[in-house]
Every structure is written in structure tokens, then in C-alpha cells.
C-alpha positions in Angstrom: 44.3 53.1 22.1 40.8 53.8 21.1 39.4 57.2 19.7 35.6 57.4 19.3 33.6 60.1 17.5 33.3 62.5 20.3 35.5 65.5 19.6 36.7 63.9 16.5 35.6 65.6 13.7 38.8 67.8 12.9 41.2 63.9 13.4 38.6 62.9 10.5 38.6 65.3 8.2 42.5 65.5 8.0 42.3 61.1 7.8 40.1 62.1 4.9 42.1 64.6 3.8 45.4 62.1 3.5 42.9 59.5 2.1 41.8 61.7 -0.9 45.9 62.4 -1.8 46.6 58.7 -1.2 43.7 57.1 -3.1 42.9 59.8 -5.3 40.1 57.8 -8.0 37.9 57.7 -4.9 35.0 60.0 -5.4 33.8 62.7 -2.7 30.9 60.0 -2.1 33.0 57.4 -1.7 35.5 59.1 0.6 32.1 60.0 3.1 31.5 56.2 2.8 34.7 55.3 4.3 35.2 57.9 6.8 31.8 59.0 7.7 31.1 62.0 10.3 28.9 60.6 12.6 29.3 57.2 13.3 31.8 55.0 15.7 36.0 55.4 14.6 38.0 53.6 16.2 41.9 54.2 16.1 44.0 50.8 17.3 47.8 51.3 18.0 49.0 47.6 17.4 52.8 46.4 17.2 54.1 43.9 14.8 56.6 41.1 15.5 59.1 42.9 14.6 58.5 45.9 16.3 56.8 48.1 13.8 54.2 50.7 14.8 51.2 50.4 13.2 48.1 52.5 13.2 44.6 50.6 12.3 41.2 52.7 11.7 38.5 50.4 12.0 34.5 51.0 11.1 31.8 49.0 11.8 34.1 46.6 14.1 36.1 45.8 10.5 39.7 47.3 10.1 39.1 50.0 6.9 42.7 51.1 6.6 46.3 50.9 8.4 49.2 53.2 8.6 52.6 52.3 8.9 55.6 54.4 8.6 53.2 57.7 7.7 51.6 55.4 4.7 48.3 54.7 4.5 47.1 51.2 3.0 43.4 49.6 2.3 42.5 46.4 3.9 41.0 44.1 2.1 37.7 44.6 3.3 37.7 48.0 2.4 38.9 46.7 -1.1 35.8 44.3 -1.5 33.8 47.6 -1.2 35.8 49.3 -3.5 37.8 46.2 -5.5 38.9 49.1 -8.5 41.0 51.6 -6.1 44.6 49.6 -6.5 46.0 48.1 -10.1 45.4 44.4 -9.4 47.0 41.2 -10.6 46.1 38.2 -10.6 46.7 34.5 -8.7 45.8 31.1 -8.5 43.2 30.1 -5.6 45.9 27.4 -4.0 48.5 30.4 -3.7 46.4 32.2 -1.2 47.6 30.1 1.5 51.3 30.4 0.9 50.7 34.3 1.2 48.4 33.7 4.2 51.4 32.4 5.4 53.9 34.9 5.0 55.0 34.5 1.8 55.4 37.2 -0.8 53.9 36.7 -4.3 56.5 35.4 -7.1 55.9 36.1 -10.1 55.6 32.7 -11.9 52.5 33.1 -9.7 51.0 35.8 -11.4 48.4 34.8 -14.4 48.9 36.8 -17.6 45.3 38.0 -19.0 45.4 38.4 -23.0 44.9 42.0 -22.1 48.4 42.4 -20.3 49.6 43.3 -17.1 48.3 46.4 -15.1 51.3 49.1 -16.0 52.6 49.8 -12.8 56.3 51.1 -11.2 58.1 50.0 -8.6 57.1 50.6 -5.3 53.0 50.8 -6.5 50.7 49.8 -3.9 48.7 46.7 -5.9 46.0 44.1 -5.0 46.1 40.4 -5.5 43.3 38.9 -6.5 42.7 35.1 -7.0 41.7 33.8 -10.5 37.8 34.6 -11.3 37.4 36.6 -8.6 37.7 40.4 -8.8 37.7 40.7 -4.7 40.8 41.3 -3.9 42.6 39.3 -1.2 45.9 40.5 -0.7 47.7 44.0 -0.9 51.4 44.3 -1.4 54.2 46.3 -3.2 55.3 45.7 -6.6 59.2 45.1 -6.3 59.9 46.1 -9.7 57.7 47.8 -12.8 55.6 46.1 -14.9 58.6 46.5 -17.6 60.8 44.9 -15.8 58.6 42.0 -14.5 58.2 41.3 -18.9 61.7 41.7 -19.1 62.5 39.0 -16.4 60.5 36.5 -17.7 58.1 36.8 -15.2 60.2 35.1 -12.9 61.4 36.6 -9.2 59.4 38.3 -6.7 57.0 40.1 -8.0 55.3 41.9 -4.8 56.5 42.2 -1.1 53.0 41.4 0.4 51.5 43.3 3.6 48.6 42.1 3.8 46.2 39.5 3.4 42.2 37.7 3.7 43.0 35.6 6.8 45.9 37.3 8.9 45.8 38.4 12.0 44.7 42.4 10.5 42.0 40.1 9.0 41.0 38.4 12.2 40.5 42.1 14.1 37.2 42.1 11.8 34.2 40.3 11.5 36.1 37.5 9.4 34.0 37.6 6.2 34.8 35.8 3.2 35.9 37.7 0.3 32.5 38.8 -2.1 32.2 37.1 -5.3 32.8 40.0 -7.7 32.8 38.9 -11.6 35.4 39.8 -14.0 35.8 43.0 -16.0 34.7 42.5 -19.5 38.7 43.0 -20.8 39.4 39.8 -18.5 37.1 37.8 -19.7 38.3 38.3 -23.1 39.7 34.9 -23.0 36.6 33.0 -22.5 34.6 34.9 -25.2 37.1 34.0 -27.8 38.1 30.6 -26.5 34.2 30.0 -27.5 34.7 30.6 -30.8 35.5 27.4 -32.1 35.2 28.1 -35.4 37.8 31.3 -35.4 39.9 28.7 -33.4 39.9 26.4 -36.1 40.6 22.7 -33.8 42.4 25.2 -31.1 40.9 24.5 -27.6 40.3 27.5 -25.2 43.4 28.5 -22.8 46.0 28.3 -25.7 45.6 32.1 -25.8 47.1 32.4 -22.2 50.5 31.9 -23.4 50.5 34.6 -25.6 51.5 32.7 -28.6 50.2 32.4 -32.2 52.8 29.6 -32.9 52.3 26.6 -30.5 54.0 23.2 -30.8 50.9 20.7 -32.2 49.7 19.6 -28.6 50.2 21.8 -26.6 48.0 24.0 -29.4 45.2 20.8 -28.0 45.5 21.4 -24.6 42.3 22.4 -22.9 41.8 25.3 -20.9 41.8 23.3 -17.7 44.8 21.1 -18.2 46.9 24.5 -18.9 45.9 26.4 -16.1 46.5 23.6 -14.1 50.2 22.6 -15.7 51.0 26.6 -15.1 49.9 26.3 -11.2 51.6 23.0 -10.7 54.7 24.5 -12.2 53.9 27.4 -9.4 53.4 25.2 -6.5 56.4 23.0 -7.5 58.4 26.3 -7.4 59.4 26.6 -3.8 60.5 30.0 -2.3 64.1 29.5 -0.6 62.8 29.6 2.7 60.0 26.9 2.0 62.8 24.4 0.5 64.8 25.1 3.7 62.1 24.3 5.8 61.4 21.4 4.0 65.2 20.2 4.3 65.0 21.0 8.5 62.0 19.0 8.6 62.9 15.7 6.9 66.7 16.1 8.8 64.4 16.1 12.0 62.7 13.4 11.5 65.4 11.3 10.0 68.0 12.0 13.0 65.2 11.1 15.4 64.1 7.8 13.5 67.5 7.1 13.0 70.1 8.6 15.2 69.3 9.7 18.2 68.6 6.8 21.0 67.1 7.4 24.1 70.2 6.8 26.1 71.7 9.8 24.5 69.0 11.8 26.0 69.8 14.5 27.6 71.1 15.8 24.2 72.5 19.5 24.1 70.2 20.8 20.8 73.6 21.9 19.2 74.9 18.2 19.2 71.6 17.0 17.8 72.0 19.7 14.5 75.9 19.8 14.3 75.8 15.8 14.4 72.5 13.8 14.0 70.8 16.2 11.4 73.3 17.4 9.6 74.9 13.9 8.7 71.0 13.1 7.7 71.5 15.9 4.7 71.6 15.3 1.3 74.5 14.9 -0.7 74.7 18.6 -2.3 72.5 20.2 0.0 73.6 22.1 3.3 71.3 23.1 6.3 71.0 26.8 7.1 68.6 28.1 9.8 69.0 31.6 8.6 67.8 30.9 5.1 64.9 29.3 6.4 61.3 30.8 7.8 62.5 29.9 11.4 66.0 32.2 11.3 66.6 30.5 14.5 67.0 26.8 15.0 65.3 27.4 18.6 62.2 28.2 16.9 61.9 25.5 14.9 62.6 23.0 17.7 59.7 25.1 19.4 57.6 24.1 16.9 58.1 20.3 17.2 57.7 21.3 20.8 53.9 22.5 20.3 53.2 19.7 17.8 54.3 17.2 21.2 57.1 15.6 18.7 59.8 16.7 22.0 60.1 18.4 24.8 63.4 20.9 25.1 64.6 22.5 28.4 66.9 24.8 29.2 69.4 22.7 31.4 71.7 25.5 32.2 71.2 29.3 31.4 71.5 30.0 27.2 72.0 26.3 26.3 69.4 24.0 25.7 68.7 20.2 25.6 66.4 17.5 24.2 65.1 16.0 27.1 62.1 13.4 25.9 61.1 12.5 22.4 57.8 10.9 21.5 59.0 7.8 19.9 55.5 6.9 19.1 54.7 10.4 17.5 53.1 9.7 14.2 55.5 12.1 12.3 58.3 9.8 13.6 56.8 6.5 12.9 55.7 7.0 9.6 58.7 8.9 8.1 60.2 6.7 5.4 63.9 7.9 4.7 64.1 9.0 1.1 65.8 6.8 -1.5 69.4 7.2 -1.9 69.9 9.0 1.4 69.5 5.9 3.8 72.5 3.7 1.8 75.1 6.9 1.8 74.2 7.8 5.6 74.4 4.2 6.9 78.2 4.4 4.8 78.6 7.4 6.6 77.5 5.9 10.7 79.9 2.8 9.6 83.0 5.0 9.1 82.2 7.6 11.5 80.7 4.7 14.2 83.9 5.2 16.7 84.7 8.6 16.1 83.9 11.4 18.0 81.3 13.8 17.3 82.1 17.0 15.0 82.4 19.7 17.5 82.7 23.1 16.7 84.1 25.2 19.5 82.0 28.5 20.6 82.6 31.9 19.0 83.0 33.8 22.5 82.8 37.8 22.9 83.1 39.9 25.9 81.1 42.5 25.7 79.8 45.4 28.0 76.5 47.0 29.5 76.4 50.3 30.2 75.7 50.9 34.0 73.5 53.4 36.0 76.6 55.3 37.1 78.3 55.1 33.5 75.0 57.0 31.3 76.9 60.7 32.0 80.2 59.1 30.2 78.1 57.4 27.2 74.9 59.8 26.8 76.8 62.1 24.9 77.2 59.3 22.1 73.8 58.3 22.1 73.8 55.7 24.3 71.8 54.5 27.5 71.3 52.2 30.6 71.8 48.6 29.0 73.6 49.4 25.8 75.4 46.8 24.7 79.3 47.7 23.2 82.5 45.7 22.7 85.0 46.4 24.0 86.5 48.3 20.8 83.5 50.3 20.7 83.9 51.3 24.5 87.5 52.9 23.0 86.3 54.6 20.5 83.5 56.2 22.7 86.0 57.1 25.4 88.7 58.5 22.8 86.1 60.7 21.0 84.7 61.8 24.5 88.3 63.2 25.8 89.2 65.1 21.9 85.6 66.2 22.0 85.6 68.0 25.5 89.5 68.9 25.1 90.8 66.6 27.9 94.0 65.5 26.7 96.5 67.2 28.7 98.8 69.8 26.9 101.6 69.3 28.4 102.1 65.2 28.5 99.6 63.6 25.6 99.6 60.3 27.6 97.1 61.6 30.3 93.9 62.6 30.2 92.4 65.5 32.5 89.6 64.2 34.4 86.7 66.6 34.4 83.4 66.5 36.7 81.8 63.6 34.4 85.1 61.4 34.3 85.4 62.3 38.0 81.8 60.6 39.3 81.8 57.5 37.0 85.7 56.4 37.2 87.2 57.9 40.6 85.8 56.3 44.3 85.5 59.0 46.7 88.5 58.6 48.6 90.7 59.4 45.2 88.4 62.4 43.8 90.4 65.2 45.7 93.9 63.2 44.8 93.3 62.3 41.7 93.3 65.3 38.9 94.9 63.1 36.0 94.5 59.4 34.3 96.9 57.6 31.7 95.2 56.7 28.5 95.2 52.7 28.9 94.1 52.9 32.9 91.4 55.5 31.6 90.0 52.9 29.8 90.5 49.9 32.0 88.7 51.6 35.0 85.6 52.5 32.2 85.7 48.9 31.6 85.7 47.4 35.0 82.6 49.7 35.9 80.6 48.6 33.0 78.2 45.6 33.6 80.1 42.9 32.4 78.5 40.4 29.2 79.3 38.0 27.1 78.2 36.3 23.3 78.0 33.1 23.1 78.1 31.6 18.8 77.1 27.9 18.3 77.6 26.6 15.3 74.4 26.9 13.0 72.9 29.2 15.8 72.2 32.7 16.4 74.2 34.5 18.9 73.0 34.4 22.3 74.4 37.6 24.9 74.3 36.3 28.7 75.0 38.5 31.9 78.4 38.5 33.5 81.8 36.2 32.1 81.5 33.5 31.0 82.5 30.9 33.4 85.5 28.3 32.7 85.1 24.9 32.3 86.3 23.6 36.1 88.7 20.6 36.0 89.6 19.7 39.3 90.4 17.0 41.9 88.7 14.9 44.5 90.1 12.0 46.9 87.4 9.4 47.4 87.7 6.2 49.6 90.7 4.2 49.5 92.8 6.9 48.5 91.5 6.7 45.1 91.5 10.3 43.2 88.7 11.2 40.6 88.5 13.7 38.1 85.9 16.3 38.3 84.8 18.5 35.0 81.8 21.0 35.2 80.3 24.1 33.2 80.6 21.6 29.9 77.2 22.3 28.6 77.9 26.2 28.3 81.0 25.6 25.9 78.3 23.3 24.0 79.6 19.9 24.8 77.2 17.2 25.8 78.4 16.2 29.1 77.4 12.1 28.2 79.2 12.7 24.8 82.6 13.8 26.9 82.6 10.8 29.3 82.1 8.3 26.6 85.1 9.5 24.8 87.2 10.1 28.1 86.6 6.6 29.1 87.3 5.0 25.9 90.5 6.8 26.1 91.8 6.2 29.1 89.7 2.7 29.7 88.5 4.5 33.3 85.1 4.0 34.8 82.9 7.6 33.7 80.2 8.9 35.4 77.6 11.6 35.1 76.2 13.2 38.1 74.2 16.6 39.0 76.4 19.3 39.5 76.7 20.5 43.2 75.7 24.2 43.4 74.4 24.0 39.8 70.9 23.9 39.2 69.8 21.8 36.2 73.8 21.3 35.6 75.6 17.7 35.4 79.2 16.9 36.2 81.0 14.7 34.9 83.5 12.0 37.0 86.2 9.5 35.6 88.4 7.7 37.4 91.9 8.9 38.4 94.1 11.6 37.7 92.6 12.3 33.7 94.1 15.9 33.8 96.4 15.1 30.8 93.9 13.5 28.4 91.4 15.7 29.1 93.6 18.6 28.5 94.8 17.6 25.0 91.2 16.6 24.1 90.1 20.2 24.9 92.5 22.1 23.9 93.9 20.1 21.0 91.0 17.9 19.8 88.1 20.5 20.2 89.7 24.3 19.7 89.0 25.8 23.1 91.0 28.2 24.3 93.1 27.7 27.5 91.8 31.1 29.5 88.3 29.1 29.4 89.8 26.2 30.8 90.6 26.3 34.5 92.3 23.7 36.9 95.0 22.3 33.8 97.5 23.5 36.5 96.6 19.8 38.4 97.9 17.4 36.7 100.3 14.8 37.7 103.6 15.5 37.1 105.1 12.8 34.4 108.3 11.2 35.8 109.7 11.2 39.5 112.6 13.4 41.2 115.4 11.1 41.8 
């Protein structure tokens, strides 16, 4: 949304207004600077990823402020105009990128001038600027007071960042480079001292940076520049969680792919490929965990290798995908050398675990429940609407504080339930409405149930939940006569339960020394089947219900298999 000048004036002088009491060191001047009368405002309504609202004033085609959550916050180009109107601290140049990038600053990151830290609380809106540079490049929260930052050591997270020189709020403007703004006088304090080599008496400049008078003997020597860089190295070399995560997930990638995975595999469900290839690629010690990582979801970093042409994934069948080519050739692939120690202990590991079946973890599965068109009158009340998602003990609940709440439990008998106009439309079809004056509690809530939209969650291993339409389907054992009387066994829907179709047959027919086959699934587009030899009913049947967890009601066509002994 756009809002020019015309008609504007009383929008500006409340903005100006809510300036003044948010930035209140700004003179009258300077506040008819920033939001002049007469020339061009334009008000964007932008969302962020995650949903936020937020509200960007922009001048002169460069964003000057942004609002979110009724909080108003400077860019940064309106900081390089006024650099003094937030307490700033201070970074190294290289960290600019991590921020860039998402990441809030830690304080190890933050440089300590002899003159101290700004005094600031928690929950002051600061500015980052980068060493010997006033211009500020980033703005951010401080996540705890300037006390408690000492207190800690300076270790931790020192700001929640919100903004920064080259995001995307950056890219709405012209995309200037931060102004080259020299140092107060108290910050260069340093440098005028450290020239004093005579009131240093042998000490080179920068000692006076750790904020010591008693130094051991050479690290009293160290120059300026060897310090400075020592502290930032230490920095860099100080990975956030999520970075160290990311890191792991990206030399497990490329360690399964060098080293695992073979293209017969291929099609390879992307659950298989992290519960098996990349996780026996991990470090002793060290455990993979999408969540604590900056992906969250292991789909996201697989599309990432997707864009960089490393793979290509497809969904195969609805919610579940698979690895369908690699680029064997990709220079990521060919020139990752396995780190030292890892390659000995995983080929140990492939050696014992050669002829054994892949770890499989079976599905967390939840039925859950939409709320329909003709259901809203029955579920409004509690504050939900058409495509609410509940479980099923949540539909209870609802149901049990609708009846108390509108006094339908029947005096006489507590075990019904008067049905009133609401209950009437959304439970009763039209040939029972004039019959039907009462319901029992449990068939109350199994006719709410079967007119909800029926869902399910699916939980991989490792993965974030996925909720698909309708029920789940069963994996489908059944079967078929073929030419010479021969019988073969059929077994489809294997890919939604998570199991790689090729990885079942292998097993199957090692077990039962039958010919396997895989084959496209009639009626299933992008689905496989698999096909073994004979009546397999048996082995399959402890093999999925013992060997891999599932439960039986997912499991249809058991009821097939040959009986063992004959009738005499």
C-alpha cells in the first residue's frame, strides 16, 4: 500500500509526533528533516517470513523507518544521517556478514573501547557499528543490560538483531554503502595513548584493549594488529549453534553421497537417506538435529542442494519425498575429502552393519480433524473456523464445554444430551430432525467426528510433522495368480509409512530367496509396487509388524496368508 503527500498532512504530524517520544535526542530540526511536510511519503505494508506485519515509511525512495508490533525502529540509512540517535557498540568488519545473514550479534563479538560499554538495559534499541566506522550497520535489541553483559564475561548473545546494511529492508533503497563517519574523540582514546611510546615504556599499542595493567610478558608485546586479529579469530572460530549444525548437515551430505549412496539405490525416500546414509556419516559424539540448525526442516536444506544442482528431489507420492538424481560430478561431491578419523570408524561401521537392514523408525501417525462448512455453528463459539485443525481430544473437549455451556445435558437422564437448533443442522440428516429430540454422549461425539473433514500427521524420524487430507491409507498386501498357476505377492502404499520400496524387496528376497521386483503402482501416480514371488504373507508380516513397529490397523490384507499345515 502506498500513501503519498496528498491529504497527508494530519498521518504526518502524528508519525512525527510518535517519532519525537520514540527518538526523543532528535531536535525539532532534525525531526522536519526526517518527516518533511511537503515532499513524497510513502507508507509500504510488507510481510515477513514468518508472518509479521510490518509497516515501512520510505523518503526519497530509501526506507527511513519501520514499524512492527506498534514500535517504531530507524533503518540504517536513517542512522548514517543521524549515526548518534541509538547507544552503539561495536564489531569487527568480517562479522557483518554473519548478521547479514541472520545471525544475532554474540557478545564475544562486541569490541570493548577503554572508555567502556554504552550503559544500556535490557530491551534498549542499539546500533552496531563495525570497527572504525561510526555508521552504523545494524540495529537490534540488547538481550540483557550492560551489567549483565560485564557480569557474563561478555560471553552469550548480546543483541537479537532486526536489522541490517544489506537485507532485503536494505535492498527497498537505493543500496548505498554505509558513509565513512570517524570516531568520537572518547573512542579513539586508544590510539592517542597507544602513541605514546614513552608512557608505554616497551608496551606496544592494543595492550590497552584488554583492560589490564598486568599482562603476562608477551602478550604485553603484542601489536595492535596481531590482538585485534587473535580477538576476531577467537570470534569467527566461535560458531553460533545453528552455524555448527549446519556445518555438521553439510559434511554428512556430502560424505553419504561420496560414500554411501549408489545410484542403484536411487530412487531413495529422503528419510532413508538421513535416518541411514548421513547419520552413520556423524561423528563419534556428535548427533544431527535439523531443528537446531538454520534450516529447522531437513526439506529445506535438501532444497538448498537442490538450487546449488548438487540433486534433484521429487515428491513420488503426496507428503513423502525422494532423491531422484545426484550429480556425481558436482564439484562439492568430488572434492570432499572425508575428515580424519571419521572414514576408518565408518568403514568399521558399513563392515558390521553391511548385511543388515537399514534402521527404520516407524511413523508417528495422528488422526486429526478439519472443521467443515456445516460444522462452523458447533465450533465458532470456541473460536474456531472453516479448516481448524483439532485432535480428536480437543474435538471432546469442545463438544463437552458446548453442551454445560448452553445447558443441554438432559435433567432427567445425564447420559443424553438435548439437541438444540445448532446440534440439530450440523449432526442430524433431515429425515431424523423431527424424530430425533435426544443423543447419548459417546454417539454425540462420534457423529461430530464423522462430519468433520477427516486428516492425518504424519512424524518421520528427524522431520517435521507433515498433516495430509483424509486417512491415511494402509499398506495393501494382497494376492495375484500369474501364468502357470504361480501366485505373487503384491505390497503397495510403502513410501507413505517411509519405507523405501527397493530397500523392502532386497530384504524380502534375501529372506525368503524369492525373485523381487519393483514396478509402478496401478492407479498410483508416481507410486511403485513391489512384487515377490509366491505366497510371502508370513515373512512380510513379521517383518512389519515385528521387525519395523507398525501397527496392524495400517496393515491390510495379513488376513491372506497360507494357512501352515493341512486338514487331514
Amino acid at each position: 500500500m502506498f500513501v503519498t503527500h496528498l491529504g497527508f498532512y494530519h498521518y504526518r504530524r502524528k508519525l512525527r509526533s510518535d517519532v519525537a517520544a520514540a527518538f526523543p535526542t532528535l531536535s525539532t530540526e532534525q525531526l522536519a528533516e526526517l518527516i518533511p511536510n511537503k515532499e513524497e511519503l510513502n507508507v509500504i505494508k510488507i510481510h515477513c517470513h514468518k508472518g509479521e506485519a510490518i509497516t515501512v515509511y520510505t523518503n526519497h525512495r530509501n526506507p527511513i523507518l519501520f514499524e512492527a508490533e506498534k514500535v517504531l525502529y530507524p533503518t540504517v540509512y536513517t542512522l548514517w544521517v543521524y549515526p548518534d540517535l541509538l547507544p552503539a557498540f561495536t564489531t569487527w568488519p568480517p562479522v557483518l556478514q554473519k548478521l547479514a545473514g541472520g545471525a544475532d550479534l554474540m557478545l564475544p563479538g562486541v569490541v570493548v573501547p577503554p572508555s567502556g560499554l554504552p550503559q544500556v538495559q535490557r530491551g534498549t534499541l542499539c546500533a552496531v557499528t563495525l570497527l572504525g566506522n561510526r555508521a552504523p550497520v545494524a540495529v537490534g535489541v540488547a538481550t540483557m543490560s550492560t551489567e549483565e553483559m560485564l557480569a557474563a564475561g561478555m560471553k552469550g548473545k548480546g543483541f537479537a538483531v532486526l536489522h541490517t546494511h544489506l537485507d532485503h529492508l536494505w535492498e527497498y533503497g537505493d543500496k548505498s554503502s554505509p558513509p565513512t563517519l570517524a570516531p568520537l574523540v572518547t573512542d579513539s582514546a586508544a590510539k592517542e595513548s597507544a602513541g605514546d611510546e614513552e608512557e608505554l615504556q616497551g608496551k606496544e599499542p592494543g595492550s590497552s584493549l584488554l583492560g589490564k595493567e598486568e599482562l603476562h610478558e608477551n602478550r604485553a608485546a603484542e601489536p595492535a594488529e596481531d590482538a585485534t586479529h587473535r580477538q576476531l579469530t577467537a570470534y569467527l572460530s566461535f560458531s553460533l549453534p545453528a552455524e555448527q549444525m549446519d556445518a555438521l548437515f553439510n559434511q554428512c551430505f556430502f560424505h553419504a553421497l561420496k560414500c554411501k549412496v549408489k545410484k542403484s539405490e536411487l530412487p531413495l525416500l529422503t528419510s532413508t537417506f538421513l535416518g541411514s546414509h548421513m547419520v552413520s556419516c556423524c561423528p563419534a559424539g556428535k548427533q544431527l538435529d535439523i531443528k537446531k540448525s538454520s534450516y529447522k526442516k531437513f526439506s529445506k536444506f535438501l532444497q538448498c542442494m537442490q538450487h546449488q544442482r548438487v540433486l534433484q528431489v521429487k515428491e513420488l507420492s503426496k507428503g513423502v519425498e525422494s532423491i531422484v538424481d545426484v550429480d556425481w560430478k558436482h564439484p562439492d561431491i568430488k572434492g570432499f575429502v572425508v575428515p580424519e578419523g571419521i572414514s576408518s570408524a565408518s568403514a568399521a561401521q558399513d563392515s558390521k552393519s553391511e548385511d543388515r537392514e537399514q534402521v527404520y523408525h516407524a511413523p508417528e501417525i495422528i488422526p486429526l480433524y478439519g472443521v467443515s462448512t456445516k460444522m462452523i455453528p458447533l465450533f465458532q463459539e470456541s473460536g474456531h473456523r472453516k479448516g481448524s485443525i483439532l485432535s480428536s481430544s480437543e474435538v471432546r473437549n469442545i463438544i463437552i464445554n458446548y453442551v454445560k455451556s448452553n445447558e443441554l445435558v438432559d435433567e432427567t437422564n445425564k447420559n443424553f444430551v438435548k439437541v438444540n437448533a445448532i446440534l440439530c443442522d450440523c449432526l442430524l440428516d433431515k429425515s431424523e430432525q423431527d424424530e430425533i429430540s435426544h443423543l447419548k454422549w459417546d454417539e454425540l461425539l462420534s457423529r461430530c467426528l464423522e462430519r468433520l473433514q477427516p486428516l492425518h500427521q504424519v512424524t518421520f524420524s528427524g522431520q517435521e510433522p507433515v498433516v495430509r487430507k483424509g486417512n491415511i491409507e494402509p499398506i495393501d498386501i494382497s494376492i495375484a495368480q500369474r501364468s502357470s498357476n504361480k501366485k505373487v505377492t503384491i505390497i503397495k502404499n510403502l513410501e507413505l509409512y517411509g519405507l523405501d520400496p527397493q530397500c523392502v524387496a532386497n530384504t524380502l528376497q534375501q529372506k525368503v530367496q524369492a525373485s523381487a521386483t519393483i514396478s509402478p503402482a496401478a492407479g498410483a501416480k508416481d507410486r511403485v509396487q513391489v512384487q515377490i514371488q509366491g505366497n510371502q504373507i508370513h515373512h512380510l508380516a513379521k517383518m512389519l509388524l515385528e521387525e519395523y513397529q507398525l501397527p496392524r490397523k495400517y496393515i491390510q490384507g495379513l488376513e491372506k496368508a497360507p494357512k501352515l499345515g493341512r486338514k487331514k
